[in-house]
N, C-alpha and C positions, 0 to 999 in steps of 0.2 A: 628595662631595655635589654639586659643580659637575657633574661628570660624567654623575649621575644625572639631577640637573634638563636638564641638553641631551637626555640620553637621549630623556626621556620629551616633552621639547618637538618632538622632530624626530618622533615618532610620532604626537603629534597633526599635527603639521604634512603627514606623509606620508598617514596613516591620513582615512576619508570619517565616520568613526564615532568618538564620545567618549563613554564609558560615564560620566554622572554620578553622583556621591553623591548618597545622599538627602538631605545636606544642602543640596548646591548643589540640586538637584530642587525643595525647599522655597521656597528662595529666589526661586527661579527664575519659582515659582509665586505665588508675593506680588506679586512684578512685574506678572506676566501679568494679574492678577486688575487691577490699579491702571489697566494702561499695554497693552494686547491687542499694540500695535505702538509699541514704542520707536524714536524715530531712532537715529542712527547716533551722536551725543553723550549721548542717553539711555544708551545700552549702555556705551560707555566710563566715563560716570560710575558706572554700576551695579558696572562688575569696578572701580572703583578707591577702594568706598566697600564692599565686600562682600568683603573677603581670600578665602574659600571658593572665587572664582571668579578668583582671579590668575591660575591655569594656563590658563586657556580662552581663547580666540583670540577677537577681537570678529567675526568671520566666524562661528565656532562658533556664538557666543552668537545671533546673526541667523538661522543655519540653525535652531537649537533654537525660537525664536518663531515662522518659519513653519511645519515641523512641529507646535508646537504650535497653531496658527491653524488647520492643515488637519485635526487632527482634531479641534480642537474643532467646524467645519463637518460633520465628514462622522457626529459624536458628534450633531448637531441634523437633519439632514436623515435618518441612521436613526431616531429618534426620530419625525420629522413622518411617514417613509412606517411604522410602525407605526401611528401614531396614523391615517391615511387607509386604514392594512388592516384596525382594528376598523371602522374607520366603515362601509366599503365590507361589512363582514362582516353588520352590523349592519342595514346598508340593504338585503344581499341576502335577510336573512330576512326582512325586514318586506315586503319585495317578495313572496317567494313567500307568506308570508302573505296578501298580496292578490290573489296571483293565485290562491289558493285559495277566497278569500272570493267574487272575479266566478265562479269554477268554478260555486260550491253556487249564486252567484245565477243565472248560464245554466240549470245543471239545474232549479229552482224555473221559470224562466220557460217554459222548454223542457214539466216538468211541465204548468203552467198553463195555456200555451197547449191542449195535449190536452184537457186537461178543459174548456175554452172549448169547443173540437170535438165533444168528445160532446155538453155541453150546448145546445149548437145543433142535433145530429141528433134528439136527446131532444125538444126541442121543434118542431121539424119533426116527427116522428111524434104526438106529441100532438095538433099542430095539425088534422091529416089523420081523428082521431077525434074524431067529432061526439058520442060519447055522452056523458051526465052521469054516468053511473059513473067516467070516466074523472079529471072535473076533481074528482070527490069524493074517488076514493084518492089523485090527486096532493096534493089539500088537507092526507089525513090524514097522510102521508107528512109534509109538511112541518110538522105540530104534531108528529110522536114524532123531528124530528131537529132543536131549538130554535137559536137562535144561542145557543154557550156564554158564558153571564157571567161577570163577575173575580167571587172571594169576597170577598163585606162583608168588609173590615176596619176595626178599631177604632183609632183614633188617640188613646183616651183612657188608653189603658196601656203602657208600658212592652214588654211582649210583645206588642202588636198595633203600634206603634211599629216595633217590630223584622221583624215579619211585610212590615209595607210597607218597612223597607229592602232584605231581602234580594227583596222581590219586586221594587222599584227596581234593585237592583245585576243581577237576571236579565237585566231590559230593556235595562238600558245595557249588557252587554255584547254583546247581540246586539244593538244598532246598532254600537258598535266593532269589534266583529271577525266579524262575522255577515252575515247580510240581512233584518236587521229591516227597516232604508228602504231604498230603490232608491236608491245615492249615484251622481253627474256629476261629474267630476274638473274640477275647472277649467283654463280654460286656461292654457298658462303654468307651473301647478306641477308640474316634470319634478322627479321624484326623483332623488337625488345625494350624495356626501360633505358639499359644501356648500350645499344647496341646504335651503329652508325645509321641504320635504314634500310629503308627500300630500295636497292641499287639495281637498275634495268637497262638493256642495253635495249637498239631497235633490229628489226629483223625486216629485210624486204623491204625496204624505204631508200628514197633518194639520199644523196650524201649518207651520212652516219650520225647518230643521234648517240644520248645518253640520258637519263632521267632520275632521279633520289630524291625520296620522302622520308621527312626524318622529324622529330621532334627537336627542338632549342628553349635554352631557358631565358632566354631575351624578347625584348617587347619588338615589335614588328621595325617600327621605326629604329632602332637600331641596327635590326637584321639589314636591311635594306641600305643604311649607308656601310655598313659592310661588303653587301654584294657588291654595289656597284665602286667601290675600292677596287676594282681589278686586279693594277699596280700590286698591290699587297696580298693578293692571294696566287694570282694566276703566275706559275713561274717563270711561265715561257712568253708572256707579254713582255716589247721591248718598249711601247710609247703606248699612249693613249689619250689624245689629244681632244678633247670635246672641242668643235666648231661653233657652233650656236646653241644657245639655249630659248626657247621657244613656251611660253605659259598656254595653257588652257581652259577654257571656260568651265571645265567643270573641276581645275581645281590641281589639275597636275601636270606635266612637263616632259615638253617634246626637246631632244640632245640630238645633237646630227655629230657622231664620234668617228673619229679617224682611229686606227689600232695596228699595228706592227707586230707581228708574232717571231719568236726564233725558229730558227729549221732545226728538227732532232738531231741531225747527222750534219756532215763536212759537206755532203756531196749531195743538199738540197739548197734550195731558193726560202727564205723566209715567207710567210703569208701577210698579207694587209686586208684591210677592213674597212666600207663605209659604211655606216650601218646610220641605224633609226632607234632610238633608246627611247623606252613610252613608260613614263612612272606615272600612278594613278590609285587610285581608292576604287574599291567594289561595293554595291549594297551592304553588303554584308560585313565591312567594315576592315575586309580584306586589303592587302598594298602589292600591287603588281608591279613587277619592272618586266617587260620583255622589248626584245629589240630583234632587228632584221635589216639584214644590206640593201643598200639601196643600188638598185641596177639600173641601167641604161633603159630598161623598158617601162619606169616610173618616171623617168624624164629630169631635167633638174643638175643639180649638182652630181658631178658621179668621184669628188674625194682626189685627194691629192694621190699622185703617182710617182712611184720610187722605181730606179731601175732595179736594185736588188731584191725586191719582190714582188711574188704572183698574185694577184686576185682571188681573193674566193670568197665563197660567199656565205653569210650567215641567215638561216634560213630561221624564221619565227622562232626563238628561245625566251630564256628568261627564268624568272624567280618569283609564284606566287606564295605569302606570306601571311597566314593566315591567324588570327592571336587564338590564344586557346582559355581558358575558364580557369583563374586560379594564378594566370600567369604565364608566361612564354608563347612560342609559336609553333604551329605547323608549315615549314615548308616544301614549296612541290618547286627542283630545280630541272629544268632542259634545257642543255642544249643542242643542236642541231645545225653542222655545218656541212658545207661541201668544199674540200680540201684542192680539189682540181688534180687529183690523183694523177691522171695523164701526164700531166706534166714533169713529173719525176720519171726515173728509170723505172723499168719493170719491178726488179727486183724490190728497190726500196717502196712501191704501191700501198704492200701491207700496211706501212705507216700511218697513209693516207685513208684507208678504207676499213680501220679498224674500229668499232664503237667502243670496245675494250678500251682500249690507249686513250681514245676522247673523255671516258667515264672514269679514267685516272688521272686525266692529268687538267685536265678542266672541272668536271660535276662535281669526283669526291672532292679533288683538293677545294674545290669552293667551301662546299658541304663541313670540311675537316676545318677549314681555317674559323668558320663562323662558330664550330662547337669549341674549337680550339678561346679564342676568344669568351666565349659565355661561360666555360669553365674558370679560367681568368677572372673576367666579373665577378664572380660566385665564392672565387678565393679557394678555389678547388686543386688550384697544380700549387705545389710547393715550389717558391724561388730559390734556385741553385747560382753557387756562388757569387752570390752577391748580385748577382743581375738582373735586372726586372727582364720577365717573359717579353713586354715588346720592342726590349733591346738584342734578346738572344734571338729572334724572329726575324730582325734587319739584318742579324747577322748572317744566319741562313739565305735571308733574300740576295743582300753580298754576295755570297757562294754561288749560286745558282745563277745569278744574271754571269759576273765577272768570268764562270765556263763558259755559260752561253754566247757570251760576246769572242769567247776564244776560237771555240765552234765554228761560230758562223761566219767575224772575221769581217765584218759590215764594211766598206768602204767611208760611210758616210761618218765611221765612227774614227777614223782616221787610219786604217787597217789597209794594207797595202802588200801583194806579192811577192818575195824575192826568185831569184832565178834557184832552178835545183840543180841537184849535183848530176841532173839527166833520168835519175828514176823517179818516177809519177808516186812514190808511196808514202811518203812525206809531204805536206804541202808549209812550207814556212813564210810564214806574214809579221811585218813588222807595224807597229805604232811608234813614232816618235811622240806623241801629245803627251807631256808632264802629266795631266790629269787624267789620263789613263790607269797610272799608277798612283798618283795621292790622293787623297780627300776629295772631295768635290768642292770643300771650303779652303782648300789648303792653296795658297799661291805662294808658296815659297818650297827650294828647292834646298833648302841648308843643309838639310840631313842627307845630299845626294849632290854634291857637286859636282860629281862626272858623269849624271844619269844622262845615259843618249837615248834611252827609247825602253820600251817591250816588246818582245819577241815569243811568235806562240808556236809550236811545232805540232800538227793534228795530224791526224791521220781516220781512216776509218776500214773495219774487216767484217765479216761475214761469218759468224759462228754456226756450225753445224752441231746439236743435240747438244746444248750446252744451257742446262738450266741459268736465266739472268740472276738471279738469287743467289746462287749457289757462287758463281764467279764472282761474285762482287764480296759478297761472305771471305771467298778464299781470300781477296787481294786485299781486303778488308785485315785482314787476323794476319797473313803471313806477307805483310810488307816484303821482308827480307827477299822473297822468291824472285821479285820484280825490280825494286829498286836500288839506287844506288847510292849510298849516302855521299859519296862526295861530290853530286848534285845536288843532293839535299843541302847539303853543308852550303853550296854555290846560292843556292834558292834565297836560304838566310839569311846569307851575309848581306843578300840585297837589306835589305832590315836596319842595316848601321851605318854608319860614318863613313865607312872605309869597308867599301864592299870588297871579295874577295876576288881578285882581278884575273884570275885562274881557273880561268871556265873549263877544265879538262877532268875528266873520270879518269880517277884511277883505276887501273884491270882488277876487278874483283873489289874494291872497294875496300870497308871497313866493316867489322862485325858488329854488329848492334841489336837493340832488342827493341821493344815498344812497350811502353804503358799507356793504354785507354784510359781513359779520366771523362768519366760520362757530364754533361754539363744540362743538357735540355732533351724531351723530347715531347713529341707530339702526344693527341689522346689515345688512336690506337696504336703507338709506337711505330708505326709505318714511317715515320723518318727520327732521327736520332742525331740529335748535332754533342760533338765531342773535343777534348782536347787530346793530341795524341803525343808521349814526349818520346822521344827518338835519343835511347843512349849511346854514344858511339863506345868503342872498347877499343884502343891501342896497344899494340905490338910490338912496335919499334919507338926508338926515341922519334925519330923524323913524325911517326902519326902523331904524337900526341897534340902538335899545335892546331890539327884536324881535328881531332876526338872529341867532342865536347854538345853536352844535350842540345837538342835541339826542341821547338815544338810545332806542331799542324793543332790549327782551327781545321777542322774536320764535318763532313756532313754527310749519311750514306739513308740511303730509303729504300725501298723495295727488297730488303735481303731476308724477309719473315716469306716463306716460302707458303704458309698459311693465307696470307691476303689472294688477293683477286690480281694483284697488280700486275703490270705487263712491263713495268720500266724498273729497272735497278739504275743507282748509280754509287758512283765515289766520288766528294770533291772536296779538297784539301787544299789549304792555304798554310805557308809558314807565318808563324806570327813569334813577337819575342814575349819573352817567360812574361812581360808584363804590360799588355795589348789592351790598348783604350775602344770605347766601343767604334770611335770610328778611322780605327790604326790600320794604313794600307793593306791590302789583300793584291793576290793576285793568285786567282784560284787555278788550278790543274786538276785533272781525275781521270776518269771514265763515266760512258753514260753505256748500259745496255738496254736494247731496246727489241723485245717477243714480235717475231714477225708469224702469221697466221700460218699453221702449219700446212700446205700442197695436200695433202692423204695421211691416210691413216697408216703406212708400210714402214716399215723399220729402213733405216737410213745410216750410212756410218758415219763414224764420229771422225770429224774433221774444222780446221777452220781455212776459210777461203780468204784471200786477197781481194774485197770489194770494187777496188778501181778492175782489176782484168776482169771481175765479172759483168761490171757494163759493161767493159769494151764488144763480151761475146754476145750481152744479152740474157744469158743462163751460166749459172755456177760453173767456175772452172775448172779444167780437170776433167771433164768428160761427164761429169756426176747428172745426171736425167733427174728432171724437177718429180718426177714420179715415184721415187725414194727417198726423196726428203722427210723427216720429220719433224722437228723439231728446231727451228731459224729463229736465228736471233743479230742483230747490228750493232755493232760495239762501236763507240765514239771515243777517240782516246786525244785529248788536249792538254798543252805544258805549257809554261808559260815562265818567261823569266825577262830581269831588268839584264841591262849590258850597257859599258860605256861606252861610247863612240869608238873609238879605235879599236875595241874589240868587236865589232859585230858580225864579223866573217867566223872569227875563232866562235864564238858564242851559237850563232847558225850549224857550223858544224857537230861544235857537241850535239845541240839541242836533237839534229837532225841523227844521228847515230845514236843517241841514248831513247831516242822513240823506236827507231827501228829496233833496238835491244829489249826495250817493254813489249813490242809487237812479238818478238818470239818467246820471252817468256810467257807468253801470256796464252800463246798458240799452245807453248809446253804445260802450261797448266790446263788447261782447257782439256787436254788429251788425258791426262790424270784424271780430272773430277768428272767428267762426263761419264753418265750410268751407261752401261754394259747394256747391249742391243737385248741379249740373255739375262740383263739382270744381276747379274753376276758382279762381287766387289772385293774377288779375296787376291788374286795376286795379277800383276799386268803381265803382258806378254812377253816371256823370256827373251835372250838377244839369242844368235845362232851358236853362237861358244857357249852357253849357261846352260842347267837344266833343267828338264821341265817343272815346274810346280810341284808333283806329284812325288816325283823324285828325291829335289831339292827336302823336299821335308818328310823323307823316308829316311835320307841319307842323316840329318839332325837329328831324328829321332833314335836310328841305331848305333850313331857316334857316340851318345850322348850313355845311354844304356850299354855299350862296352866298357867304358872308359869309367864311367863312376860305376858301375854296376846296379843300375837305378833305373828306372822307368822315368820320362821326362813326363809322362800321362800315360793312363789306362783308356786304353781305344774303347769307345761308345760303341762301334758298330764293324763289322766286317765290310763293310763299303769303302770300295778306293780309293776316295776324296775322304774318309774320315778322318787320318792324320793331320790331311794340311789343313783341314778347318778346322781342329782343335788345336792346330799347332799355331791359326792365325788366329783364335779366341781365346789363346793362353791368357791367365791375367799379369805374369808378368813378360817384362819386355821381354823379346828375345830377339840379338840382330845377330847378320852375317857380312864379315868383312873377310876382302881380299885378302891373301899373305904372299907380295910378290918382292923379289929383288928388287932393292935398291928403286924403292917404288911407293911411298906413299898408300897406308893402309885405305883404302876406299867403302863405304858399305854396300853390300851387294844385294842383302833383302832385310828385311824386319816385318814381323806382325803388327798387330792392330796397335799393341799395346806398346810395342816399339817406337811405333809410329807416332804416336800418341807424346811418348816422351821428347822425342826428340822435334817433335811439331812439325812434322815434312808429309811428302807426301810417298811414295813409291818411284814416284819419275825421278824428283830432288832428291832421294835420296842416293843416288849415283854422283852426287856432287859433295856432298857431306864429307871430311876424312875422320878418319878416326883420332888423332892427336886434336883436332878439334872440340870435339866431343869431352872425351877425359880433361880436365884438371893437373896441374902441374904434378900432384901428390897421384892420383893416379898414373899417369903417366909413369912416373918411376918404377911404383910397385909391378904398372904391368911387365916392364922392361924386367926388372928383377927377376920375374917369376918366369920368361918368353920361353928360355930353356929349359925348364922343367913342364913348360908345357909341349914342348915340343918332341921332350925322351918321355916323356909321364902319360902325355895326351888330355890333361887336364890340370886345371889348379883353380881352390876357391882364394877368389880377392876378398879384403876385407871392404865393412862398411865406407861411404865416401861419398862426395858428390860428383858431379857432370856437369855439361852444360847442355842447353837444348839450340837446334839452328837458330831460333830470334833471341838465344845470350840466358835464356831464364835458368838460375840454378834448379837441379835436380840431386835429390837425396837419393841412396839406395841403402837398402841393410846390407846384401851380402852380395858377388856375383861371382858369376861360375864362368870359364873359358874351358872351352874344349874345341877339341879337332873336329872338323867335318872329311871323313872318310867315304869317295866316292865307291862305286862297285868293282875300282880293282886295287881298295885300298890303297889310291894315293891320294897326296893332303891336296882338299878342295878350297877351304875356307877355315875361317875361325867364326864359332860359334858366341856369344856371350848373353848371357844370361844374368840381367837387373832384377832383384829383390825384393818385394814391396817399395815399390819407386814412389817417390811425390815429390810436386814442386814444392820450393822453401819459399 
């Protein structure tokens, strides 16, 4: 027996290969499954707790794990390049698909054109005969060949019902896969395994359409009760009421749907819907849903009627659904509505006549929620903080409806006017309905015992050359610039017991910072929902019962300047440090919204007052629609709880801390908006300062008297070569005031300045310098002010700062010198941060 066991130990020992049992095999595999990669004490514990595997060498057993490891790799990597050879298969058909579709549209235009060409020869020869015979047979000609009409049908029956879907289901599928509309590919949507689709707007067609072909990794029936979920994808739905549901013989189902839309802005009417919804099976094994409003000229029912919304219509749309080989689907979505444009002011039109806006805020978002989902299925997004994906989704829908309803201000919804303080620029509406503010399951007020209502304060403005992305980014990042925490603080306290009964801002506030705390987002990150926590910082003993974190449920979209999209927003809820999935909201933000640019002519950079410019008709100010470039509609909405006895004081804030957002927000707008010239290195001096050119001539030779030093070696003899290298320094450099009994103030900084202190050029007129330093700074500067002042310079030691939103900044060394204008008297103070970074 001894003999035997050496035997076979010196053959494993010799031998590259050990044939295991399928016991040890099992074993082996329990392991693997617990432990992918055991150490080197893991394995020995394993053979000394598992008899089965006494014979094996802890070498063996390590070789057997990474073998196992490499093919469990190379077992996921066939598996992914499968899953990218349907997709890729999948995408190749839908391609030649399309390049089939542009074919028939060439040959159609191609047709078209010709017949354009005769009918122009045709009437050249017409025109040439002067006789009356001539214009009387072309007359008769044209009563024996009528324009063809659609056949009356009836909406009052069941089979005329069904006549109009399947003549519905014709039209829709010749805009999906046909050349019913002339479709424009947007830019940007390049087809691909990963990529979102074929995104098409319409050209030259009634109302405004939109169209996306894309691949999904879901079976059809799934897709399909997705789409028609509305409620759950479509943001700007407020109802969706199905009326009747109606079967058909061959197997699928006529819906007679009522639908309620929000208005984008303050200062429109919501849209409704009757429509005809037609779900069905095709030969081919296909699942169609398309639908179309039913009008007075089909006879029948024509849907209930609301006075706070307009009519319009939905013209043949829908969603064909097509399975693909291997699994998932192809689908083709349009839709196609007519807005009733007219009926808004001029200005706000663009909203209405956009296919851009419809192909964002209808197609893709459809298109995004159904990939959003099958990723989901797939186990493909990773769950953040504990929350399942179709809890953080309600969450977002919360946001979005609860603005919307701020927005619009519904009556039906319990939303009612107050009188104003006389100016039109605020419009303030109150709700008293509990359920406004709680749960929708919640009928007890305990945690609100003197809740009297919500109150919303909207407003709306007219932005001139102001990228939506970029503004929303700014207000995004640099909270501080616009708000006030001790409304925030106000916002919160709605949140507790013992709300804080002191609805009033204090002048200037509190100084605070933000931390972002990413929580979810979408597949092409086009929307991002977050937690933001709000730290206050006290000054005074009296702040500190004020000072204390706060936090916003957060949600911002459109600020990737890369997409296609035409709508940014911001919308923020306060929630407490520890918020259940269905913990009251009451959202506040902005929404901005691209309005179609008038010409191609450079335009200056402004923002207008949206109320006086309906009153004129055209932007106000005198500004000629023939200059414009670049327009865009800013929706700004706030929203807060108030107890009864306070609802005057609580109105008042509300309605002055909006007008205060409105001008910051004008202020920033004038900051970030790109230079007519392109240009982004200094704004435009005041009439006391001097010019750019100067200003950093004058730093540059203060700088080089005083230390004896070069602050940089000039690139080029060009006259601007100073201040561009002066505002592409890598370290910070700013300039502060130095006035009597006057508070230091900053008066310019570089990029890199800029950069540290997180402001912008305009804000930085607001900034002081005792703000900025650190109490240990502060001293030292003081220490040093008089030897900078007989010396004309002095270096400070290492130390940190603070930035305008509170974040510490470290610096190694900094230098103060004098700014000496050109008749050598003191201008400024110079200072110069040292390899700076946040801590």
């Amino acid at each position: 027996m001894a003999l035997s066991m050496q035997k076979q130990q010196q053959q494993i020992d010799a031998g590259k290969y050990v044939r295991y049992t399928p016991e040890q095999v099992d074993a082996l595999e329990r392991v693997y499954s617990e432990c992918p990669k055991p150490t080197s004490s893991k394995r020995q514990q394993l053979i000394r707790e598992c008899p089965i595997l006494s014979n094996i060498e802890p070498k063996q057993i390590k070789v057997w794990f990474q073998n196992r490891r490499c093919r469990e790799k190379q077992r996921k990597e066939a598996s992914h390049l499968q899953t990218v050879n349907r997709k890729l298969t999948a995408m190749n058909k839908l391609l030649m698909e399309e390049n089939g579709r542009l074919q028939n549209q060439v040959t159609h235009l191609v047709h078209k054109n010709g017949s354009m060409r005769q009918h122009l020869q045709t009437v050249n020869t017409t025109a040439t005969d002067t006789s009356c015979d001539s214009a009387i047979m072309s007359g008769r000609k044209e009563q024996h060949n009528p324009t063809p009409q659609r056949p009356q049908r009836d909406a009052n029956s069941p089979a005329g019902l069904l006549a109009i879907a399947e003549e519905t289901l014709a039209e829709f599928l010749g805009k999906a896969t046909g050349t019913a509309v002339d479709w424009v590919q947007l830019i940007g949507m390049k087809p691909g395994p990963d990529s979102i689709g074929i995104v098409a707007v319409s050209r030259n067609c009634s109302g405004i359409a939109a169209r996306a072909c894309s691949l999904v990794s879901l079976e059809p029936t799934k897709v399909a009760e997705i789409f028609k979920d509305r409620l759950s994808w479509y943001r700007d739905c407020r109802c969706l009421d199905v009326a009747s549901i109606i079967p058909t013989r061959n197997g699928g189902t006529i819906e007679l749907l009522y639908m309620q839309t929000y208005a984008p802005t303050t200062l429109a009417l919501g849209r409704d819907f009757w429509t005809l919804r037609y779900t069905t099976s095709l030969e081919d094994g296909s699942l169609v849903i398309c639908e179309r409003s039913l009008t007075s000229s089909y006879g029948g029912q024509t849907g209930p009627h609301a006075a706070c919304f307009v009519r319009a219509e939905m013209l043949p749309s829908g969603c064909l659904i097509r399975p693909c080989e291997g699994g998932g689907s192809i689908i083709h979505i349009v839709d196609h509505i007519d807005l009733d444009a007219l009926s808004v002011p001029e200005v706000l039109r663009p909203l209405y006549e956009s296919s851009k806006i419809l192909a964002q805020k209808m197609t893709l978002a459809a298109l995004r929620h159904i990939r959003q989902i099958a990723q989901e299925t797939n186990e493909e997004v990773q769950i953040s903080g504990g929350r399942q994906p179709a809890v953080l989704r309600a969450l977002s829908q919360r946001l979005c409806r609860g603005f919307n309803d701020a927005v619009n201000g519904i009556v039906d919804d319990g939303w009612s006017i107050i009188s104003s303080d006389g100016a039109e620029d605020v419009t303030i509406a109150i709700n008293l309905s509990p359920s406004k503010f709680l749960a929708s399951h919640s009928n007890t007020l305990s945690m609100l015992p003197t809740f009297g209502g919500v109150l919303s304060a909207r407003a709306s403005m007219l932005l001139q050359n102001v990228p939506p992305a970029l503004l929303v980014r700014f207000l995004r990042e640099h909270r501080s610039e616009w708000a006030d925490y001790a409304v925030d603080f106000y916002s919160a306290a709605s949140l507790k017991s013992s709300p804080y009964a002191i609805p009033f801002a204090k002048p200037g506030g509190f100084p605070t910072s933000q931390v972002i705390l990413p929580l979810a987002h979408t597949v092409e990150h086009e929307e991002v929902l977050e937690v933001v926590r709000l730290e206050g910082h006290a000054f005074s003993p009296e702040d500190i019962a004020l000072s204390r974190d706060m936090y916003l449920l957060q949600l911002c979209s459109g600020i990737d300047e890369a997409n296609t999209g035409e709508c940014a927003q911001l919308i923020f809820a306060p929630i407490d440090e520890s918020f259940g999935d269905d913990a009251p909201m009451l959202p506040s933000g902005f929404r901005i919204i691209s309005l179609d640019p008038k010409s191609n002519g450079p335009g200056p950079t402004q923002t207008l007052d949206l109320a006086s410019t309906l009153d004129v008709g055209r932007p106000a100010g005198g500004l000629d629609s023939a200059n414009q470039n670049v327009r865009s509609v800013l929706s700004i909405a706030f929203q807060f709880t108030f107890e009864s006895h306070y609802q005057e004081s609580v109105a008042a804030m509300a309605r002055q801390y909006v007008r205060s957002i409105v001008a910051s927000v004008q202020r920033v707008a004038l900051a970030i908006s790109p230079s007519p010239l392109g240009g982004r290195i200094v704004p435009k001096p005041s009439p006391h300062s001097p010019e750019a050119l100067t200003l950093a001539r004058w730093i540059c030779r203060s700088y080089r008297v005083y230390t004896g030093r070069e602050l940089f070696e000039a690139d080029t003899q060009a006259s601007d070569a100073v201040l561009k290298q002066l505002w592409h320094h890598s370290d910070a450099i700013v300039c502060c005031s130095v006035k009597t009994n006057a508070s230091a103030a900053f008066t310019f900084a570089n990029q890199a300045g800029l950069d540290m202190m997180e402001t912008t050029l305009v804000a930085l007129q607001d900034i002081m310098l005792e703000k900025i330093l650190d109490e240990s700074g502060r001293k030292i500067l003081l220490s040093e002010f008089s030897k900078i002042m007989q010396q004309g310079f002095a270096y400070l030691p290492g130390g940190v700062c603070n930035s305008s939103m509170g974040r510490t900044v470290s610096y190694e060394q900094a230098v103060v010198w004098k700014v000496l204008n050109d008749d050598d008297s003191n201008h400024c103070l110079a200072f110069m941060f040292m390899n700076w970074s946040f801590v």
